[in-house]
C-alpha positions as CSV (number, residue, x, y, z in Angstrom):
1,X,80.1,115.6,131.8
2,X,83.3,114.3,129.7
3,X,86.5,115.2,130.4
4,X,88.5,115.7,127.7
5,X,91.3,117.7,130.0
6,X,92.3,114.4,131.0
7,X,94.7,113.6,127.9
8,X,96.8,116.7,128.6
9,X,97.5,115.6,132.3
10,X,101.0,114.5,133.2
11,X,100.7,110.6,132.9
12,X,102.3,108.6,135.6
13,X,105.3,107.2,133.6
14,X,106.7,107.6,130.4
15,X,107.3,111.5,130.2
16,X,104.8,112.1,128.5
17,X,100.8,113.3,128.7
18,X,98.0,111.3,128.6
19,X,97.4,112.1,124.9
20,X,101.0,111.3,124.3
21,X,100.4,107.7,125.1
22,X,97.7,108.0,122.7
23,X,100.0,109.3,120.0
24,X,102.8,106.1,120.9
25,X,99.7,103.8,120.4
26,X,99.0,105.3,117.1
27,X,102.5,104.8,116.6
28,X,103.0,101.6,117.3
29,X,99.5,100.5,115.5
30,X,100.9,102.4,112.2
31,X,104.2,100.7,112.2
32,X,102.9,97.3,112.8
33,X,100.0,97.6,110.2
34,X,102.1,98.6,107.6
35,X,105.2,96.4,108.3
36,X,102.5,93.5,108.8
37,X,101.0,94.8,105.4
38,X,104.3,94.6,103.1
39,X,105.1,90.9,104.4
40,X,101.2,89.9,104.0
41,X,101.2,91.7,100.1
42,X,104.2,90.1,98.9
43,X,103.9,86.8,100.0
44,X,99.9,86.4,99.4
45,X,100.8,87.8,96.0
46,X,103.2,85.2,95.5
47,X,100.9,82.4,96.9
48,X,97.9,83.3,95.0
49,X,99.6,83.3,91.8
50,X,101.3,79.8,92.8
51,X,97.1,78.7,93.7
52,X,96.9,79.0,90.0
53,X,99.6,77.5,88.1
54,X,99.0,74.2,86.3
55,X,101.9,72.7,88.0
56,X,100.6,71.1,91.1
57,X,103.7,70.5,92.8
58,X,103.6,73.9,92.9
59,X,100.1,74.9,93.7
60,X,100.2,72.4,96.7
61,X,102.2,74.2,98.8
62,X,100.3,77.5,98.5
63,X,97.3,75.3,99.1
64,X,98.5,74.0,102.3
65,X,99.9,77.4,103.8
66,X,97.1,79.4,102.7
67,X,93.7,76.4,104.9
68,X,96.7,75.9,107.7
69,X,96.7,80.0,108.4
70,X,93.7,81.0,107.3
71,X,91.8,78.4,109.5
72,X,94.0,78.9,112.5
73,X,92.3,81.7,115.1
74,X,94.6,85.1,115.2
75,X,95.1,84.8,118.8
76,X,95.9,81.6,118.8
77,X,99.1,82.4,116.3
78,X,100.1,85.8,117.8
79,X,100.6,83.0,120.8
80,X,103.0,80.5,119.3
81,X,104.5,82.9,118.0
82,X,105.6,84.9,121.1
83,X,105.9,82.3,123.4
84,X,106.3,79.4,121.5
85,X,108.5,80.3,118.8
86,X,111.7,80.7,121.2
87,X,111.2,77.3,122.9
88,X,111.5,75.4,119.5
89,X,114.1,77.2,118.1
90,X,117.4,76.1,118.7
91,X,118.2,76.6,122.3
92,X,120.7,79.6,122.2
93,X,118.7,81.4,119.5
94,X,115.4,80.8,121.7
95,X,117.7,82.3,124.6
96,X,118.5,85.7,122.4
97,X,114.8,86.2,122.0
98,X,114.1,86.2,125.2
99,X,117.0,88.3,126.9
100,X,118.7,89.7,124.1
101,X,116.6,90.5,121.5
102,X,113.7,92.2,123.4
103,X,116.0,95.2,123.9
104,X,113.8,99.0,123.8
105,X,114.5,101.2,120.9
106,X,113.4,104.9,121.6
107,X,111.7,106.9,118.9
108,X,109.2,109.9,119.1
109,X,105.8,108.6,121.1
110,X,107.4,104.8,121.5
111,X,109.6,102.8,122.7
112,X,109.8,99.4,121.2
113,X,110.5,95.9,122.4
114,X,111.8,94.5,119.5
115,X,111.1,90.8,120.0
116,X,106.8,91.9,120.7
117,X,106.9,93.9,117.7
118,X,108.7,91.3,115.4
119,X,105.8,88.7,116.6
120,X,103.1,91.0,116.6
121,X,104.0,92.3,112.4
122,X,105.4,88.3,111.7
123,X,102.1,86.9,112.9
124,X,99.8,89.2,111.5
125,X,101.9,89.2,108.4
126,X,101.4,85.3,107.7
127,X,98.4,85.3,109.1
128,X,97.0,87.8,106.2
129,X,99.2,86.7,103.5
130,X,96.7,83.6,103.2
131,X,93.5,86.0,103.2
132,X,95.7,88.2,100.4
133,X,96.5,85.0,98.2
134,X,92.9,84.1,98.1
135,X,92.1,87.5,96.9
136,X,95.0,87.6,94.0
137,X,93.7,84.1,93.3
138,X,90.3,85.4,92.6
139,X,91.7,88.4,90.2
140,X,93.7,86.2,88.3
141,X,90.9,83.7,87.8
142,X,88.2,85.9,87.1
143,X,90.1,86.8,83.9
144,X,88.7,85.3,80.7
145,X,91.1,82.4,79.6
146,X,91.4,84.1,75.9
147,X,93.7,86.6,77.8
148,X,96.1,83.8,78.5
149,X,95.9,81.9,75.2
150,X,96.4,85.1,73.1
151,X,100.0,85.9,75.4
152,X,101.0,82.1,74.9
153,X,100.0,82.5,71.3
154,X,102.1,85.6,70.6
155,X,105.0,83.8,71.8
156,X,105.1,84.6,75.8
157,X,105.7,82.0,78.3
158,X,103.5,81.3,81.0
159,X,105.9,83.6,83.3
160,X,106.1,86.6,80.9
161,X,101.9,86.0,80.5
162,X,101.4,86.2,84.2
163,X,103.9,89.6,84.7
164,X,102.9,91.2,81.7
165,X,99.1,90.0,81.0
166,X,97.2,88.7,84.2
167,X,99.2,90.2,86.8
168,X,98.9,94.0,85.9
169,X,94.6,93.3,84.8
170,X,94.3,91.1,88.1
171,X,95.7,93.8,90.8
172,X,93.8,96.6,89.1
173,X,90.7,94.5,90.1
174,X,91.6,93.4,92.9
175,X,91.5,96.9,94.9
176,X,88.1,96.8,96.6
177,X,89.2,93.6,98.5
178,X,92.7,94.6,99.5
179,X,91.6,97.8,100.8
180,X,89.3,95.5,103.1
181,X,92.1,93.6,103.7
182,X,94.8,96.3,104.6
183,X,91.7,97.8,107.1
184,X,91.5,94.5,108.7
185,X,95.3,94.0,109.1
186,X,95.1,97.8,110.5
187,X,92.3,96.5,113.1
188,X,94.1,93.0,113.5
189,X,97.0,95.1,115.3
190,X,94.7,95.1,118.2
191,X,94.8,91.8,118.9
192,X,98.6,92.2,119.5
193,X,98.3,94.0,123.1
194,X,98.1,90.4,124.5
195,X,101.8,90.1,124.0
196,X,102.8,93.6,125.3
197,X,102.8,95.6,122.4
198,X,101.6,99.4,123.3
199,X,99.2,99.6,120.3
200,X,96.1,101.9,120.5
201,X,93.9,99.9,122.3
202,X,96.3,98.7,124.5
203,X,97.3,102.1,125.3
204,X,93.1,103.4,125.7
205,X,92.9,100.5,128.5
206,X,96.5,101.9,130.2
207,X,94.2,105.0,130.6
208,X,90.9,104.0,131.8
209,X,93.1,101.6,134.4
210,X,94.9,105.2,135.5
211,X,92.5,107.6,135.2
212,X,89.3,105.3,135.6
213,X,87.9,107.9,132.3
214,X,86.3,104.8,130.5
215,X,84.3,106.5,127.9
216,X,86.9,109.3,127.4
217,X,90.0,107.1,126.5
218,X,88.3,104.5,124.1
219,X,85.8,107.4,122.4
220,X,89.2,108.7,121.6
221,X,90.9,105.5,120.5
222,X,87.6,104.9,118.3
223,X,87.3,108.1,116.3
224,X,91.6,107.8,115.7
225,X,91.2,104.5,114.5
226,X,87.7,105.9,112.1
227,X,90.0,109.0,111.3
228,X,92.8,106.7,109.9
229,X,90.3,104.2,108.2
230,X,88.3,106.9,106.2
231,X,91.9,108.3,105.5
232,X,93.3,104.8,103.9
233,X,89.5,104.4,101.9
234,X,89.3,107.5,100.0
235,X,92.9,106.9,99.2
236,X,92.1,103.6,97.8
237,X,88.9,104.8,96.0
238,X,90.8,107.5,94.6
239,X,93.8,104.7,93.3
240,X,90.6,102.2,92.4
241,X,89.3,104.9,89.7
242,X,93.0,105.6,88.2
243,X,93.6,102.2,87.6
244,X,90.2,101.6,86.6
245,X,90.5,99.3,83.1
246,X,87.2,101.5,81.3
247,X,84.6,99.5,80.0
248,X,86.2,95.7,81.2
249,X,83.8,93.1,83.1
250,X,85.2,90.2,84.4
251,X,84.4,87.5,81.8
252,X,84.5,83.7,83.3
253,X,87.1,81.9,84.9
254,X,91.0,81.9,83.9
């Protein structure tokens, strides 16, 4: 018979309940998706319009960053970047990661090391900026060319037809695939209880170890992290039909 009881008993450390540890994992999974997210849009935007500029000396870069991350396992880079990272750095920086930086900030349901959770939401924030530039590559270049011929006809340059033409049609397109992408950054966090970070999952596994109630604590990580997922898709199926371009289908390459 489960025992659901269990989250409301006193957990060893921390203060809190059993279910509050679940509520700091949620915490900490939130704050590191959605930091990770912002880094990973804004630079894989920026990327994936550089992946399709005629100036190569421009589109090279973007190339290279987008096969060197994309091709490089997650683990591997949440790796370098927590323990590596500080032993390349200049010496007394690489010393203020390691004793001065990883000081504990307290908020509601979390504490935070800041030095885990800076390599946990920089890793996965590079790490899916390449996935995102591939998809804002795609958008741009499923537009029909015309689209970019008539802006540089009516007197636009190539910036102005990219911010004002391709850009807006290209993220309205583009929807589907980020949502997948912001889910998987969202299940990505996971991967960041190897370096300490109190996530979801690293928090279910703190319970089984105490309370040795296996299926209890990760049937209850699992439906938060379906909750939270079915939450972010109808939101994004909502946003998909509002910016919805009515009657448009993608025409060619750009």
């Amino acid at each position: 018979m489960l025992e659901w009881k269990i989250f409301l008993e006193q957990a060893p450390s921390g203060g809190m309940t059993y279910l509050g540890w679940l509520g700091s994992g949620v915490m900490w999974t939130l704050l590191v998706s959605i930091c990770a997210w912002v880094i990973a849009f804004t630079l894989g935007s920026v990327l994936g319009v550089l992946r399709t500029v005629p100036n190569k000396w421009a589109s090279l870069p973007a190339t290279i960053y987008v096969e060197i991350f994309r091709n490089i396992p997650l683990l591997v880079q949440m790796f370098l970047w927590y323990f590596v990272m500080p032993e390349v750095v200049p010496a007394a920086m690489g010393d203020w990661l390691k004793q001065t930086y990883p000081t504990l900030i307290e908020l509601p349901f979390a504490q935070f090391s800041l030095w885990e959770f800076t390599a946990a939401v920089m890793c996965l924030g590079l790490y899916t900026a390449s996935r995102v530039a591939e998809q804002v590559r795609a958008g741009i270049q499923s537009l029909p060319r015309g689209q970019t011929n008539a802006g540089l006809a009516m007197g636009f340059t190539l910036t102005q037809v990219y911010k004002h033409v391709l850009l807006p049609m290209a993220f309205r397109l583009i929807v589907p695939p980020m949502t997948s992408e912001f889910l998987t950054i969202f299940k990505n966090s996971s991967t960041a209880l190897v370096i300490g970070v109190m996530e979801l999952t690293a928090q279910a596994r703190q319970i089984n170890e105490y309370t040795f109630k296996t299926f209890e604590a990760f049937s209850a990580a699992t439906l938060i992290y379906i909750a939270i997922t079915l939450t972010v898709i109808f939101f994004m199926r909502w946003l998909e039909k509002k910016v919805a371009v009515p009657g448009y289908v993608s025409q060619g390459g750009h």
